[in-house]
C-alpha positions as CSV (number, residue, x, y, z in Angstrom):
1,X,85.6,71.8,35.2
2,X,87.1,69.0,32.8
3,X,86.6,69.2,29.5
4,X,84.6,65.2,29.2
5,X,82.1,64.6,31.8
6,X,81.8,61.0,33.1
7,X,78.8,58.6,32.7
8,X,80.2,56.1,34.9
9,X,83.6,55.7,36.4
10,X,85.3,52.3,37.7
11,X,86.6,53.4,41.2
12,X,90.4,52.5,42.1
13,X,90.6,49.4,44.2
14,X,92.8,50.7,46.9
15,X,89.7,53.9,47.3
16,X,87.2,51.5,48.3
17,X,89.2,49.8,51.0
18,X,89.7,52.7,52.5
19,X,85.8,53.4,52.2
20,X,85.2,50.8,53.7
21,X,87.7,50.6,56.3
22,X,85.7,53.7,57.1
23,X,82.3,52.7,57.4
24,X,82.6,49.3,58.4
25,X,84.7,48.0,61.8
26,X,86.4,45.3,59.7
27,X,90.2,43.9,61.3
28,X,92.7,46.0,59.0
29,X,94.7,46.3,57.1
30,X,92.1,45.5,54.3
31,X,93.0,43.8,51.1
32,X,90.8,45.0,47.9
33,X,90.6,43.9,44.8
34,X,88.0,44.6,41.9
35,X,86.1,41.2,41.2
36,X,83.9,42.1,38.6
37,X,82.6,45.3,36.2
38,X,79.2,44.8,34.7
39,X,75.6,46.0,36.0
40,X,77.5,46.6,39.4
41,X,80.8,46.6,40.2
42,X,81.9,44.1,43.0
43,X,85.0,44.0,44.9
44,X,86.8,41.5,47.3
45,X,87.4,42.8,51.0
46,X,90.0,40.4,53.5
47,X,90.3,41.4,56.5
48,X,93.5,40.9,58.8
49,X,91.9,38.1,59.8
50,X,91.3,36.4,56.6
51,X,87.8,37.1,56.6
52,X,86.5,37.6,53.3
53,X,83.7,40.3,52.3
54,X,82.1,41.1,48.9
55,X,81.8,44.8,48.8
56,X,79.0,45.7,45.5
57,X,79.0,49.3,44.8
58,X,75.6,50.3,42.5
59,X,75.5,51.6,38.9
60,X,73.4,54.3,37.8
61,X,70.8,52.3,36.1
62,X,67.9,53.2,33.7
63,X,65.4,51.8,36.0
64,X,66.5,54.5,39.1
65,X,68.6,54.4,42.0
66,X,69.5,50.6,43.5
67,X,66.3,50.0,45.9
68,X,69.6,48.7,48.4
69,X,67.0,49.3,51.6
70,X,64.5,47.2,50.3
71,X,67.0,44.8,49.4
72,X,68.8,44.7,52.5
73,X,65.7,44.2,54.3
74,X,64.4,41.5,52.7
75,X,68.3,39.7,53.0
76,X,67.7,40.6,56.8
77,X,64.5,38.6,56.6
78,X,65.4,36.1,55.0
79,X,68.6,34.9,57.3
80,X,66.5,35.3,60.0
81,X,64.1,32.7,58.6
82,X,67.3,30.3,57.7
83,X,66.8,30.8,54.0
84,X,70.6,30.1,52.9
85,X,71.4,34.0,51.5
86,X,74.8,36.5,51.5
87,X,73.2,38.6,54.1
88,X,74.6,42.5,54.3
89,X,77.0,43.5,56.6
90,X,75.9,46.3,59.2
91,X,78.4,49.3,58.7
92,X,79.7,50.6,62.1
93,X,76.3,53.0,62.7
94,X,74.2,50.1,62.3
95,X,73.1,50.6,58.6
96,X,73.0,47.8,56.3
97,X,73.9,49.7,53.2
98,X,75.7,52.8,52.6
99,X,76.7,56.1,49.9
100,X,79.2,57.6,48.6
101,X,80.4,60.2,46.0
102,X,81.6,59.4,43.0
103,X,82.8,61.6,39.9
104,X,79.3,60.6,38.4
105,X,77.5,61.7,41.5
106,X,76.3,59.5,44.4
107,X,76.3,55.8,44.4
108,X,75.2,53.0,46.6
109,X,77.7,50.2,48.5
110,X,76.4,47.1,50.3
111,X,79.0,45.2,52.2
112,X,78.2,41.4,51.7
113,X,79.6,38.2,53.5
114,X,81.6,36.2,50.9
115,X,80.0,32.8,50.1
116,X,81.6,29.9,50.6
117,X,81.2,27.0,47.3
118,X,81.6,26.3,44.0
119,X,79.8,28.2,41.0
120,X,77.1,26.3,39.8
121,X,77.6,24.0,36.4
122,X,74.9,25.2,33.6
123,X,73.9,21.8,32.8
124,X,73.6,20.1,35.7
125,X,70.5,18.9,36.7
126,X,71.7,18.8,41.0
127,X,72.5,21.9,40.7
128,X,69.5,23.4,39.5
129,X,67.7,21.4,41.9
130,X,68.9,22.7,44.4
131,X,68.0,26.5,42.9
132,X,64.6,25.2,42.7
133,X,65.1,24.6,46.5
134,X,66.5,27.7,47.3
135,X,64.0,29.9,45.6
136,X,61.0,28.1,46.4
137,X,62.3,28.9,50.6
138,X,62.4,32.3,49.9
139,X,59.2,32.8,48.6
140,X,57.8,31.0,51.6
141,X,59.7,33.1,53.6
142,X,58.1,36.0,51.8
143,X,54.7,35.2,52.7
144,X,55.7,37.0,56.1
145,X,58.0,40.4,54.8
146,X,56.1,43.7,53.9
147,X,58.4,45.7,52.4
148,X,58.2,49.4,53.9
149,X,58.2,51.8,50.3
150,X,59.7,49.5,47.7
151,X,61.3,51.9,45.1
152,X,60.4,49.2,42.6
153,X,57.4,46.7,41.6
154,X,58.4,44.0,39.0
155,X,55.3,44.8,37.1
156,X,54.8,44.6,33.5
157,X,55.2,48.4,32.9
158,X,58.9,47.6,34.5
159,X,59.6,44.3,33.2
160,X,58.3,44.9,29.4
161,X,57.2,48.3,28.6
162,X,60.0,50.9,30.0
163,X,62.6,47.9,28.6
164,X,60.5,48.0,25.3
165,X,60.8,51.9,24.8
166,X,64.8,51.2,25.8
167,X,65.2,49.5,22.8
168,X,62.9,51.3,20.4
169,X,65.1,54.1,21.5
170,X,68.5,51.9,20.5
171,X,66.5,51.4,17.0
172,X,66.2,54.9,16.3
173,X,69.7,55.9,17.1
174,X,71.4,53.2,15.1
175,X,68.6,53.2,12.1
176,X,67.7,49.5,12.9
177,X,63.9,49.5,11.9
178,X,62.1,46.8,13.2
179,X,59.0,47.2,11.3
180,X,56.9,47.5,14.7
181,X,58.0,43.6,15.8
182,X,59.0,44.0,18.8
183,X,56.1,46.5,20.0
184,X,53.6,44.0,18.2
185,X,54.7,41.4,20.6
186,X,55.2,42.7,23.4
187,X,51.5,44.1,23.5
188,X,50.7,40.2,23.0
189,X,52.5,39.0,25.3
190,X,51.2,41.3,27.9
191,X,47.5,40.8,26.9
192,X,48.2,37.2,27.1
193,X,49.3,37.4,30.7
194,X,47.0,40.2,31.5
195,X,44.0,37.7,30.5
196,X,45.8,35.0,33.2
197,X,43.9,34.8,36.4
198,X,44.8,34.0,39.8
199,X,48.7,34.6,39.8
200,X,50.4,34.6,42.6
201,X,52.2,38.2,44.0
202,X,55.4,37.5,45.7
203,X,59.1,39.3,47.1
204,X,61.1,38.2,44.0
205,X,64.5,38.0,43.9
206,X,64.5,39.0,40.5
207,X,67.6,37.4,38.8
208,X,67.6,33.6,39.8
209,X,69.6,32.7,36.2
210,X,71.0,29.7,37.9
211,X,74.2,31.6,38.5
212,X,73.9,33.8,41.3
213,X,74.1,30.8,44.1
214,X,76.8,29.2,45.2
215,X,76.7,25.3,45.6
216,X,77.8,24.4,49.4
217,X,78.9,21.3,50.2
218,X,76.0,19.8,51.2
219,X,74.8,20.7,47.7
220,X,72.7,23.4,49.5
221,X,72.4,26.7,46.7
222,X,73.2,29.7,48.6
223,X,71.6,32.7,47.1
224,X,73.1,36.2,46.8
225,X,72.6,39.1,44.0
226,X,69.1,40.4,44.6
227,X,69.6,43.4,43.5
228,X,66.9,43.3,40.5
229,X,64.7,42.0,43.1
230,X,61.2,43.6,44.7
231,X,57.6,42.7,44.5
232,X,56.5,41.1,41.3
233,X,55.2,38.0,40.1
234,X,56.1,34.9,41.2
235,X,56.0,33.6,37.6
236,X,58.4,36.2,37.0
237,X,60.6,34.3,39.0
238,X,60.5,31.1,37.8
239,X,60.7,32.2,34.2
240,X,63.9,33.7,34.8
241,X,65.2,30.4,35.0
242,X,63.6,28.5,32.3
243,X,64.9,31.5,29.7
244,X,68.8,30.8,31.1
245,X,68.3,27.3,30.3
246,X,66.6,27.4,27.2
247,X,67.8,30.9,25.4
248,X,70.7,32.1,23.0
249,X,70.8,28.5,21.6
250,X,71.1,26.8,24.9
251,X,68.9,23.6,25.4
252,X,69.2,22.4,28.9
253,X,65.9,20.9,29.3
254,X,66.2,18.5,31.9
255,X,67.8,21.2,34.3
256,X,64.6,23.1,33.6
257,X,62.8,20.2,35.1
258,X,64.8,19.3,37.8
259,X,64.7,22.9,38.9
260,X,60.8,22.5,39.1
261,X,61.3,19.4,40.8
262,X,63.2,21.1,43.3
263,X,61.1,23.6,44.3
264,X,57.7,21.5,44.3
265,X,59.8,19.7,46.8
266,X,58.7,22.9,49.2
267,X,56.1,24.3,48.4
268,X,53.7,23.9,45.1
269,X,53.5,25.9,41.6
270,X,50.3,26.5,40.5
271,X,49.0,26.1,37.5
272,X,48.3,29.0,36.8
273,X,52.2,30.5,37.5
274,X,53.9,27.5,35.6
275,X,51.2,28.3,32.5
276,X,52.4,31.9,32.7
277,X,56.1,31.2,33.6
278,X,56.8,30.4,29.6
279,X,54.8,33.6,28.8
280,X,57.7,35.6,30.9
281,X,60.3,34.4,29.6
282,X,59.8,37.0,26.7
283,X,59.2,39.2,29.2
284,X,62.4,38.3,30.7
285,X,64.1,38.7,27.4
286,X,62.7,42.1,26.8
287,X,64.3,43.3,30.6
288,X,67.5,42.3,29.3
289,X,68.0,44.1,26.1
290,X,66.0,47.0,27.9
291,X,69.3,47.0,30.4
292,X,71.6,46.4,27.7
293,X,70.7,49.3,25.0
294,X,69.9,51.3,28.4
295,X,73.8,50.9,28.5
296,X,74.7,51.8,25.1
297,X,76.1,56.0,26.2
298,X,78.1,53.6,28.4
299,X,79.3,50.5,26.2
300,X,78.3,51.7,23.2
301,X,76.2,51.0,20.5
302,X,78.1,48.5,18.5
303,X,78.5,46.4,21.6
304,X,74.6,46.1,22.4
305,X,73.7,45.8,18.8
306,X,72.2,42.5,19.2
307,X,69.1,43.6,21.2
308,X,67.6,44.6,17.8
309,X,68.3,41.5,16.5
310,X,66.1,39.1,18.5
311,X,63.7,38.3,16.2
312,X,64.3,34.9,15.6
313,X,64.3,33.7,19.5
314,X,61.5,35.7,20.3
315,X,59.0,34.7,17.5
316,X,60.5,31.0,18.2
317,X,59.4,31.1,21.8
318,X,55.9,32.6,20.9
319,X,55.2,30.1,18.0
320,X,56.5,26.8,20.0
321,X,56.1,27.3,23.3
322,X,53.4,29.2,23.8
323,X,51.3,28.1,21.1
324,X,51.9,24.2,21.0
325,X,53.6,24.8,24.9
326,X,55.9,21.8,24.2
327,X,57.2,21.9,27.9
């Protein structure tokens, strides 16, 4: 037995192509090379063909094991339905998702096609149009997918509270006393959305920042990364845009808009879900620094520091746009 035991492990490059060499009946010799290290870690498959595959291997996360059937699923469901997604690759028994053993115990791969396009620009008001598009297909398309045992619902006990205790658990171990803030509005926030009527239940994708699309030439936003996803609130959803446009100083207003424009171009918000859209986007920001100080054995402490310092955005957020809602 070694003397450290691993929390989490970034796996060699040249191991998973031969994983997946092994599980999936791509034209080798497979090139690999790690693409990113962050919630997941995602690596670039091409083939002898050229063909290029996105290969996401699952962290262990706070929330549970990756819900990758679910996920896959709904992906499945969604390209048959034409809703512009990475679909999963089916490994050579048929399976859309597969395990394997790491030092830190099992973990979860999904072979994805690669996506074609450009990265979407922050500010740019065509772009998050065409988000708006995007999203609003796949919750049309959702209307019709019933998920078998979803591991995961994005409730508010898993959006707000389990993140909540995440962080009150950071706050103890670095001595960063909030003076009961952050529980104060938390419960607010979830009485205020609790006392909302009539919103609407949906298959969220979960993460739709802005940034997890690519932009095709046709301007078409292709969607990938659902990772986070399940059933949850449809205002959910939408929220999670408005706070990338509109948190850590950003101001992009007018993207906000256009991405509303975009998806009331397919189907309609309610008033109801655009009312409680700004009332998630603390809830949104709560998620986050839940996943950050969840990460802080990992990263550590100093680096996710600044979840216990949100005073400031949060309080803002509840004072002007919830109060005098000035968008």
């Amino acid at each position: 037995m070694p003397d450290f035991e691993p929390i989490y492990t970034t796996t060699g490059a040249e191991s998973v192509g031969r994983f997946v060499a092994t599980h999936y009946a791509l034209s080798e010799p497979l090139a690999c090379r790690l693409m990113n290290r962050g919630f997941n870690d995602v690596y670039l498959i091409t083939s002898a063909t050229g063909a290029r595959y996105v290969f996401r291997l699952s962290h262990h996360r706070a929330r549970g094991p990756a819900d990758v059937r679910t996920e896959t699923d709904f992906l499945a469901h969604l390209a048959r339905c034409g809703v512009p997604v990475a679909a999963a690759v089916p490994a050579r028994d048929g399976a859309l998702f597969v395990r394997g053993e790491a030092a830190e115990g099992r973990r979860e791969g999904v072979l994805f096609h690669a996506i074609e396009g450009r990265t979407p620009e922050v500010a740019s008001q065509s772009d998050a149009r065409a988000n708006g598009v995007t999203l609003a297909r796949v919750h049309a398309a959702a209307m019709s997918f019933r998920p078998e045992a979803p591991l995961y619902l994005l409730d508010l006990d898993h959006l707000l509270h389990r993140p909540l205790a995440r962080v009150q658990q950071l706050c103890s171990l670095i001595d960063a006393d909030d003076g009961g803030f952050l529980q104060d509005i938390a419960e607010r926030t979830a009485a205020r959305i609790e006392a909302m009527e009539g919103l609407t239940w949906t298959h969220c994708h979960g993460d739709c920042h802005g940034f997890n699309a690519r932009i095709g030439a046709g301007g078409e936003a292709v969607f990938f990364d659902f990772d986070d996803g399940g059933p949850g609130y449809l205002a959910y959803d939408l929220a999670v845009f408005l706070w990338a446009k509109l948190s850590f100083g950003r101001r992009f207003h007018a993207a906000w808009h256009a991405f509303v424009d975009g998806y009331r171009s397919v189907r309609p918000i309610s008033a109801a879900d655009f009312e409680a859209a700004h009332a998630f986007v603390i809830v949104r920001h709560f998620w986050l620094m839940g996943e950050q100080a969840s990460r802080s054995r990992e990263w550590g402490s100093e680096n996710v520091r600044w979840v216990t310092q949100q005073r400031e955005f949060l309080e803002g957020w509840e004072a002007q746009q919830l109060a005098t809602r000035l968008l």
